[in-house]
N, CA, C and O atoms as CSV, one atom per row, in Angstrom:
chain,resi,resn,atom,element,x,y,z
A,1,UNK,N,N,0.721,23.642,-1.957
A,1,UNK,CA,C,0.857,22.241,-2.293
A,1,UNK,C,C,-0.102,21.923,-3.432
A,1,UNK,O,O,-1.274,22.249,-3.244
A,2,UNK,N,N,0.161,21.433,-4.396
A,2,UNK,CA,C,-0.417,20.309,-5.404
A,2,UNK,C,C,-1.829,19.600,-5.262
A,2,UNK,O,O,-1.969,18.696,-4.438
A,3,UNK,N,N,-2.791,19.983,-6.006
A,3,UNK,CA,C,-3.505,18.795,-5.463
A,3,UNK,C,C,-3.524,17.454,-5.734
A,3,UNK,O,O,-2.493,17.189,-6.351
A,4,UNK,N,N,-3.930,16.870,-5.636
A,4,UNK,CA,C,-3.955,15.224,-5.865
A,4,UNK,C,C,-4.330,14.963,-7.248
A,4,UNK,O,O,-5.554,15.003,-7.378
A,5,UNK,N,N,-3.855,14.771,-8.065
A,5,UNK,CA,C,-4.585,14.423,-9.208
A,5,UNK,C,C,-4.997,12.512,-9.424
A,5,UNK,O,O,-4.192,11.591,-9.282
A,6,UNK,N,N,-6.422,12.403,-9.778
A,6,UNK,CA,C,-6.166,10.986,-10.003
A,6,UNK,C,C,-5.983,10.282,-11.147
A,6,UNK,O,O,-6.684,10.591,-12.111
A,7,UNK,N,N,-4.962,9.142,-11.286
A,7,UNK,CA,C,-4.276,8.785,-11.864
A,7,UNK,C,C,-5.970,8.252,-13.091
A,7,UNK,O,O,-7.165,8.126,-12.825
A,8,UNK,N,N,-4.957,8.051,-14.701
A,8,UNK,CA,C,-5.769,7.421,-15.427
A,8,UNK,C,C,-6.248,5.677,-15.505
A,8,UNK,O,O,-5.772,5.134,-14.509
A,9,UNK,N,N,-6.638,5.169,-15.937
A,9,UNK,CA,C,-7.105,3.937,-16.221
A,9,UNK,C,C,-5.549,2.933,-16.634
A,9,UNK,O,O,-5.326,1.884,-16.029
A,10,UNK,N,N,-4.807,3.346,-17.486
A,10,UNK,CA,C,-3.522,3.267,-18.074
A,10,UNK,C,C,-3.107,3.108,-16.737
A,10,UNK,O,O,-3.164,2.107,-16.022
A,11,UNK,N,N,-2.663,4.286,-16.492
A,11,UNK,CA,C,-1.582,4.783,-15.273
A,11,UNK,C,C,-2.055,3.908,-14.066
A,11,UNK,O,O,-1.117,3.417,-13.438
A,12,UNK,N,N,-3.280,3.612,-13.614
A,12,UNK,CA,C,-3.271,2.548,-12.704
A,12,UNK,C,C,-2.851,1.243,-12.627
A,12,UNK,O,O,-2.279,0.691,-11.687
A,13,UNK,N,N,-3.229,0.723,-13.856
A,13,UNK,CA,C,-2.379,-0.126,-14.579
A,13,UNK,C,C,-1.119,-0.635,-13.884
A,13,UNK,O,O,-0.863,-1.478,-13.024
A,14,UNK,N,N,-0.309,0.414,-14.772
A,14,UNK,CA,C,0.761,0.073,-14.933
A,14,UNK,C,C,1.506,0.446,-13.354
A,14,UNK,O,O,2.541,-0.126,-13.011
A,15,UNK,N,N,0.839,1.444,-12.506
A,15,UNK,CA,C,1.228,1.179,-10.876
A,15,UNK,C,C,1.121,-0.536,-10.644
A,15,UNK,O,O,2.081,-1.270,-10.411
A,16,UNK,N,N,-0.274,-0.942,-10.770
A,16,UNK,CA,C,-0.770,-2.144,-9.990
A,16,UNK,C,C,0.596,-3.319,-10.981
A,16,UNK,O,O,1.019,-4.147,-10.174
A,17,UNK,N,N,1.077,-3.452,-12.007
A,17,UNK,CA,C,2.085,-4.119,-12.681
A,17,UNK,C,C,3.419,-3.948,-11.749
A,17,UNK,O,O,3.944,-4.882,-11.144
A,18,UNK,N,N,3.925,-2.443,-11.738
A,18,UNK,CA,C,4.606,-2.117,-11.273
A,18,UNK,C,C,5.058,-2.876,-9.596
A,18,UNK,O,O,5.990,-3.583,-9.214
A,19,UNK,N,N,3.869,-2.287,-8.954
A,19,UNK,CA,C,3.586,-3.019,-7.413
A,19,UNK,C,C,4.168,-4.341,-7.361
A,19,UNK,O,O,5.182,-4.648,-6.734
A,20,UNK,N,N,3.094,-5.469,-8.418
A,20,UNK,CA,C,3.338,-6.836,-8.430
A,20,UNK,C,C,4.536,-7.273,-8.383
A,20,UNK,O,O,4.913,-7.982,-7.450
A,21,UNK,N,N,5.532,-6.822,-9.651
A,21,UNK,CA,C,6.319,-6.934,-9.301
A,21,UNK,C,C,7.531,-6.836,-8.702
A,21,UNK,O,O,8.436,-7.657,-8.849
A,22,UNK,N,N,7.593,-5.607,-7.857
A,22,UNK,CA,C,8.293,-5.247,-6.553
A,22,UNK,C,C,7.786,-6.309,-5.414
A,22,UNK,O,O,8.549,-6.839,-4.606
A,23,UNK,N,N,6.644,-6.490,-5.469
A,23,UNK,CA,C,6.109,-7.877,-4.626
A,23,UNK,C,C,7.003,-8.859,-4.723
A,23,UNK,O,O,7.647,-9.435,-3.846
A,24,UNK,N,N,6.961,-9.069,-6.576
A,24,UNK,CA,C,7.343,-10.872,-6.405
A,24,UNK,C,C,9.443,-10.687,-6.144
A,24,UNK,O,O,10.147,-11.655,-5.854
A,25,UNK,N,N,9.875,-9.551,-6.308
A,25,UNK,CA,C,11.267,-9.425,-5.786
A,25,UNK,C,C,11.796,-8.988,-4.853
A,25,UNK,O,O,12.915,-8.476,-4.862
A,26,UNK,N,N,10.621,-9.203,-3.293
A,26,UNK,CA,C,11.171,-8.917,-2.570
A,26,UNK,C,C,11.002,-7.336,-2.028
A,26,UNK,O,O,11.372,-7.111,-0.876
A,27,UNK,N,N,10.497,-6.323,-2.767
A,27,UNK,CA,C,11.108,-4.953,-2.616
A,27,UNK,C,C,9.687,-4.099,-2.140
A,27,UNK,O,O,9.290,-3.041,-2.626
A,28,UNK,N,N,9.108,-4.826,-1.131
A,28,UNK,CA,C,7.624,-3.897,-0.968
A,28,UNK,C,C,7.864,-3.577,0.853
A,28,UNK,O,O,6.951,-3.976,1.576
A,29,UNK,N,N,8.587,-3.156,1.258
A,29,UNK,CA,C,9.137,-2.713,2.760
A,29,UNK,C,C,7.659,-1.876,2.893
A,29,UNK,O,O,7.140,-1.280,1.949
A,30,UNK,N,N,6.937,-1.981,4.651
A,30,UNK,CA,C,6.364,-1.398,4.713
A,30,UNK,C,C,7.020,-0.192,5.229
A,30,UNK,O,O,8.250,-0.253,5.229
A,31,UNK,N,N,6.367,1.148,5.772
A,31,UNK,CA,C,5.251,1.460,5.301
A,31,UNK,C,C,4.896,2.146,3.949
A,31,UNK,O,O,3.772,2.561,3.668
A,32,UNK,N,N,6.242,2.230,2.965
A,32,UNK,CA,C,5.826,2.419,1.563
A,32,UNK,C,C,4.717,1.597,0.900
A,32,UNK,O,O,3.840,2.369,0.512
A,33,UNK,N,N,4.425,0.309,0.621
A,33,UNK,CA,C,3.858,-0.780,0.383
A,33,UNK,C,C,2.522,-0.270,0.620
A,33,UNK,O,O,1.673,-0.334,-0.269
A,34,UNK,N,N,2.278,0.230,1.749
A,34,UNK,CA,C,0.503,0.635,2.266
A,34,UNK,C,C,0.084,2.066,0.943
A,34,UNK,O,O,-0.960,2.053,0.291
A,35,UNK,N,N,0.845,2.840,0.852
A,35,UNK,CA,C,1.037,4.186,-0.048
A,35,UNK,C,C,0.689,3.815,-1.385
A,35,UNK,O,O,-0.138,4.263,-2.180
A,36,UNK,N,N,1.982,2.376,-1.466
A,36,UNK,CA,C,2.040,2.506,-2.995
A,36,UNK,C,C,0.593,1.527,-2.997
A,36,UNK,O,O,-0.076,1.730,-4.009
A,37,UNK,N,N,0.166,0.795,-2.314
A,37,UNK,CA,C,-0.816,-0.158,-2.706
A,37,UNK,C,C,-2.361,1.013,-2.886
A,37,UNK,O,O,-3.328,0.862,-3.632
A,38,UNK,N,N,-2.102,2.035,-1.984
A,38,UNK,CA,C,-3.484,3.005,-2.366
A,38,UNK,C,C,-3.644,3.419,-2.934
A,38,UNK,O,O,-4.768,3.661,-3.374
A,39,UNK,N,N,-2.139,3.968,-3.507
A,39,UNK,CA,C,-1.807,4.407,-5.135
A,39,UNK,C,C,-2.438,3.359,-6.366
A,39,UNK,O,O,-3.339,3.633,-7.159
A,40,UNK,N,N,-1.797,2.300,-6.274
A,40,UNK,CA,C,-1.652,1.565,-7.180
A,40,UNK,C,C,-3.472,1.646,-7.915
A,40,UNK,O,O,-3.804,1.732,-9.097
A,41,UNK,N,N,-4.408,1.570,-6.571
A,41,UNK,CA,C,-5.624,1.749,-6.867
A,41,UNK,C,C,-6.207,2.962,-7.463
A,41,UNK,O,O,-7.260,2.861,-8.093
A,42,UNK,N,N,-5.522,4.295,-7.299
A,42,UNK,CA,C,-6.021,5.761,-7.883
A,42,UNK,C,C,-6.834,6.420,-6.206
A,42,UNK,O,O,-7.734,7.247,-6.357
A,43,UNK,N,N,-6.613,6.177,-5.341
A,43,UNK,CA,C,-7.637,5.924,-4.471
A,43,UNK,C,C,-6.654,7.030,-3.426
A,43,UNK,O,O,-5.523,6.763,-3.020
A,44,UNK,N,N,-7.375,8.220,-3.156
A,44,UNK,CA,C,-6.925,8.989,-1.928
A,44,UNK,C,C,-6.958,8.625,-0.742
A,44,UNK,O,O,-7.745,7.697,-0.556
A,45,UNK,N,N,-6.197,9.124,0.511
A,45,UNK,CA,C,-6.188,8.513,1.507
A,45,UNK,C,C,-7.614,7.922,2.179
A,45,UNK,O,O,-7.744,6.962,2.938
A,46,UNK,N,N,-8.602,8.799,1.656
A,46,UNK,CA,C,-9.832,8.831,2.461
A,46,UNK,C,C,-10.475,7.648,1.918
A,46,UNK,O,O,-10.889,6.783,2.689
A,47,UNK,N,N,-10.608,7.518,0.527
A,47,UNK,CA,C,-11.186,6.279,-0.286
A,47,UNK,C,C,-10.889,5.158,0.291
A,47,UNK,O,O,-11.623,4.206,0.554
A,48,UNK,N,N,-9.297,5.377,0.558
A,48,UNK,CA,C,-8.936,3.830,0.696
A,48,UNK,C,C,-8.878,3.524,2.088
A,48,UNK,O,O,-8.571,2.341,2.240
A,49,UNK,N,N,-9.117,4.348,3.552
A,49,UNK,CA,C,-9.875,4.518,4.729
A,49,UNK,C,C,-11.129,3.815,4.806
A,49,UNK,O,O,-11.367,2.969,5.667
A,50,UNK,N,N,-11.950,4.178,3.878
A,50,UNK,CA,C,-12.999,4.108,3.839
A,50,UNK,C,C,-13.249,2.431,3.322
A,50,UNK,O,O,-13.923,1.648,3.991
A,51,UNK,N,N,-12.481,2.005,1.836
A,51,UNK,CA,C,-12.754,0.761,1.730
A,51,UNK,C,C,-12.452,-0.192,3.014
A,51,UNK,O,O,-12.935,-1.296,3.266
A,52,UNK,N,N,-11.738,0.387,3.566
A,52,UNK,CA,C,-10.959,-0.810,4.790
A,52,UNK,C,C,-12.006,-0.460,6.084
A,52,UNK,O,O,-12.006,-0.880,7.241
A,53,UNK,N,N,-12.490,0.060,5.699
A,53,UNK,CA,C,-13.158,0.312,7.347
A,53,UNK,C,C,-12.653,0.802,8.525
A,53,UNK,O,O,-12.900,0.554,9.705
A,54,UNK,N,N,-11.807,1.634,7.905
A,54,UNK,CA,C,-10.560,2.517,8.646
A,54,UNK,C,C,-10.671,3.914,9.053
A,54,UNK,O,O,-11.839,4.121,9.384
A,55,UNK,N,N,-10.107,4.732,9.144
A,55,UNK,CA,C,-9.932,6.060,9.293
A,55,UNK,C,C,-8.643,6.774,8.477
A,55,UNK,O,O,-7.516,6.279,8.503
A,56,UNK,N,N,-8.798,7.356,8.133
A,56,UNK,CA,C,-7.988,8.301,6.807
A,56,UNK,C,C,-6.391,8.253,8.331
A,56,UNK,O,O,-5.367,7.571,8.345
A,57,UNK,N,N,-6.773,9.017,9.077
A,57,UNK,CA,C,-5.711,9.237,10.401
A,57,UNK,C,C,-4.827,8.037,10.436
A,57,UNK,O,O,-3.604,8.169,10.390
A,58,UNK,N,N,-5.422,6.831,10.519
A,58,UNK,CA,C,-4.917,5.457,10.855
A,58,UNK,C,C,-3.942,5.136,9.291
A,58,UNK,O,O,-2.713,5.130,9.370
A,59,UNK,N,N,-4.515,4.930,8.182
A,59,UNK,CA,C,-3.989,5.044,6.836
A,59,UNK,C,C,-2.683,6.196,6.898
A,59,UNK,O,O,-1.532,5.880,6.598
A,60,UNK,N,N,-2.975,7.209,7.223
A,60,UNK,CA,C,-1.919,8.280,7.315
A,60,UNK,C,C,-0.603,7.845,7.978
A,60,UNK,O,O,0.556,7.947,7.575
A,61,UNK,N,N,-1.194,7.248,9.297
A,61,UNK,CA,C,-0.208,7.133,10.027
A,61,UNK,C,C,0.600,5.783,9.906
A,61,UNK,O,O,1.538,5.551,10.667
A,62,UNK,N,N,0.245,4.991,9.024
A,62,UNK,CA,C,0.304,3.928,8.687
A,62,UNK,C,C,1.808,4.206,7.207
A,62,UNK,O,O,2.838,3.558,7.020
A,63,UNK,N,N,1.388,5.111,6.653
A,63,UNK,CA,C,2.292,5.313,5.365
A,63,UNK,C,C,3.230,5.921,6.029
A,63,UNK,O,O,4.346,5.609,5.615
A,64,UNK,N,N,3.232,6.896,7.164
A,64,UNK,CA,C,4.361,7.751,7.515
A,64,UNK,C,C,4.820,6.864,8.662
A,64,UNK,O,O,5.615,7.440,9.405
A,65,UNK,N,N,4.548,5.703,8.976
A,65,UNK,CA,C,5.693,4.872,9.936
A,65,UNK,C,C,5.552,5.160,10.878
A,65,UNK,O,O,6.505,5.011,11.643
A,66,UNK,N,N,4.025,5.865,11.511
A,66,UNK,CA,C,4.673,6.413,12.819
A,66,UNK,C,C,3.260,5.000,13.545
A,66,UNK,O,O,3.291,4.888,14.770
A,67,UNK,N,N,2.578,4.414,13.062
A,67,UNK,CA,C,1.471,3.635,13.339
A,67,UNK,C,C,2.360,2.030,13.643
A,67,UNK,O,O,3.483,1.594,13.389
A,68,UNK,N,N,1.023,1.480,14.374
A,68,UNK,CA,C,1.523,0.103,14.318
A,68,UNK,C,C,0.272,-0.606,14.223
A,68,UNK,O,O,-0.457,-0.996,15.135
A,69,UNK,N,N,0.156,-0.699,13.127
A,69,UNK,CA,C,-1.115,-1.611,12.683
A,69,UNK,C,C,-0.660,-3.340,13.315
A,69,UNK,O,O,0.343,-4.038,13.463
A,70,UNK,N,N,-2.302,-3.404,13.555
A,70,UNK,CA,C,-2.635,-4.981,13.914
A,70,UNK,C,C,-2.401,-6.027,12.834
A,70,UNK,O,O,-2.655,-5.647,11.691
A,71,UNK,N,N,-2.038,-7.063,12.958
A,71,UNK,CA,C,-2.227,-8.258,11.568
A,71,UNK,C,C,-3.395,-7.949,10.763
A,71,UNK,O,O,-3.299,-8.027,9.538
A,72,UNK,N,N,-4.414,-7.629,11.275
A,72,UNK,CA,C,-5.777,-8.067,11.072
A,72,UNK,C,C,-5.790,-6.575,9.610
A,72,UNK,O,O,-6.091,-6.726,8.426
A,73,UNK,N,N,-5.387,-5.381,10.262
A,73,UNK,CA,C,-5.245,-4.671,9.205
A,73,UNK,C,C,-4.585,-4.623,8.148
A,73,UNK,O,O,-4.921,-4.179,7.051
A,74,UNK,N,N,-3.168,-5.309,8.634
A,74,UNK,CA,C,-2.863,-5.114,7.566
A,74,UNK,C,C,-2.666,-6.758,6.712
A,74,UNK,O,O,-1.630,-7.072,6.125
A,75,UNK,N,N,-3.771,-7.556,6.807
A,75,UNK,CA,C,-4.108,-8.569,5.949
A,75,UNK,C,C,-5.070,-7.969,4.842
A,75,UNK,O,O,-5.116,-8.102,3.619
A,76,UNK,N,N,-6.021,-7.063,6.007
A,76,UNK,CA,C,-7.181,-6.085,4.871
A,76,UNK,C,C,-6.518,-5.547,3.995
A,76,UNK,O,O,-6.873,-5.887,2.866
A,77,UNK,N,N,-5.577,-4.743,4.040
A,77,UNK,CA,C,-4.562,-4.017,3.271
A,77,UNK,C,C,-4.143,-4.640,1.835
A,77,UNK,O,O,-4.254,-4.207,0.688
A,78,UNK,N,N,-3.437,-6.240,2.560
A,78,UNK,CA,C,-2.847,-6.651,1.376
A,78,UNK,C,C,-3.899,-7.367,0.646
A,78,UNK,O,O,-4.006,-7.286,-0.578
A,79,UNK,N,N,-4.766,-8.150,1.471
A,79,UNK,CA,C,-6.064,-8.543,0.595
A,79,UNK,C,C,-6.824,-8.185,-0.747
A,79,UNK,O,O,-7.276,-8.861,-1.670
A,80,UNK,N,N,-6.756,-6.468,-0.382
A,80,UNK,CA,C,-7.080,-5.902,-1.540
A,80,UNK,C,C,-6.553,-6.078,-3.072
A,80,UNK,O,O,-7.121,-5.726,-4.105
A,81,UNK,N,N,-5.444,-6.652,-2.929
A,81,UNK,CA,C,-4.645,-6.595,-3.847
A,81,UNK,C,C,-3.954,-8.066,-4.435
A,81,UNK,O,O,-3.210,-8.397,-5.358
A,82,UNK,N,N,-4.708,-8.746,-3.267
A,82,UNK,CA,C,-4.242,-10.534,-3.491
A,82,UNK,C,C,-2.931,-10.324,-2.657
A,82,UNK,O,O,-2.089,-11.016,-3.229
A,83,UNK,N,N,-2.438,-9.798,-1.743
A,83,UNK,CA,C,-1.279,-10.139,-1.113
A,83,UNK,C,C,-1.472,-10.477,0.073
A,83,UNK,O,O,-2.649,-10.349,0.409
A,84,UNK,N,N,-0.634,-10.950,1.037
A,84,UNK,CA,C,-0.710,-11.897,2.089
A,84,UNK,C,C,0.272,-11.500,3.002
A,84,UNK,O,O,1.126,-10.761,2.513
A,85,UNK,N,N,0.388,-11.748,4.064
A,85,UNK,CA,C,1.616,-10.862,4.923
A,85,UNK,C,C,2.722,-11.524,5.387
A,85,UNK,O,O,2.232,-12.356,6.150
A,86,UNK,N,N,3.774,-11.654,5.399
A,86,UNK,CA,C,4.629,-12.524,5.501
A,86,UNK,C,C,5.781,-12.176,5.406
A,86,UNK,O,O,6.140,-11.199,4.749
A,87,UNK,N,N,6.586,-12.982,6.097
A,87,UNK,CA,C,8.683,-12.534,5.963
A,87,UNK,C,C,9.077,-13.135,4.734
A,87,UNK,O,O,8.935,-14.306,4.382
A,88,UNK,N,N,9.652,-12.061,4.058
A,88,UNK,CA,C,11.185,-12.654,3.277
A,88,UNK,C,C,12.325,-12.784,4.025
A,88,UNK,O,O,12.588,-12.519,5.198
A,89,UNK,N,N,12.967,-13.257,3.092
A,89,UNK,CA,C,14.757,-13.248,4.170
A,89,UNK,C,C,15.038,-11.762,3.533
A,89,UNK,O,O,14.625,-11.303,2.468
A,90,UNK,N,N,15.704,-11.282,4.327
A,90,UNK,CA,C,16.423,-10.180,3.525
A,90,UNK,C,C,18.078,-10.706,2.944
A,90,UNK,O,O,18.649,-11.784,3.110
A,91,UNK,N,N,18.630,-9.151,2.040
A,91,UNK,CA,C,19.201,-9.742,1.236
A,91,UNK,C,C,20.999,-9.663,2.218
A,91,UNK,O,O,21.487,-8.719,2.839
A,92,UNK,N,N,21.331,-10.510,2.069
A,92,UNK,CA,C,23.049,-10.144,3.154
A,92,UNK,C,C,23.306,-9.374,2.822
A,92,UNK,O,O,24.395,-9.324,3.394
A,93,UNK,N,N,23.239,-7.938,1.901
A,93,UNK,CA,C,24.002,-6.686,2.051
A,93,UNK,C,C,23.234,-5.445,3.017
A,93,UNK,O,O,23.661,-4.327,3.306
A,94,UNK,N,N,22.087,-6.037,3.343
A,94,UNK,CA,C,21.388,-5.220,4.452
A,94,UNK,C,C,21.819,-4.814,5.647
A,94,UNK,O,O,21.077,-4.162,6.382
């Protein structure tokens, strides 16, 4: 396997652009959203464990869907990033 490379100054960028606006249309389904938001930062699982006061395990299990995070986490989550947790409608072809 690959190692991780971390992304440039640019390239974070244009994730964290990217992110926003999948945000503002609707299109940030968790548990991709937790991934791409650690991404968006350049930040390996452990970093971004660590900013949250988390455990890398919990983060892990959190991106692969198999977790069920509390509100409380995942407000920390979106916080980071200015986001907030909340329903859209979905779209009627769902």
């Amino acid at each position: 396997m690959a190692r991780w490379k971390k992304p440039t100054k640019e390239q974070v960028l244009e994730n964290r652009r990217t992110l926003a606006e999948r945000a503002r249309n609707g299109d940030l389904p968790l548990p991709e959203a937790v991934g791409d938001i650690r991404k968006g930062f350049g930040m390996t699982q452990e970093e971004f464990a660590r900013s949250l006061s988390l455990t890398r395990r919990q983060i892990a299990e959190i991106e692969a869907g198999t977790a069920n995070p509390t509100l409380e986490t995942l407000e920390k989550i979106g916080r980071l990033f200015g986001f907030g947790v909340g329903f859209i409608p979905r779209s009627r072809t769902a």
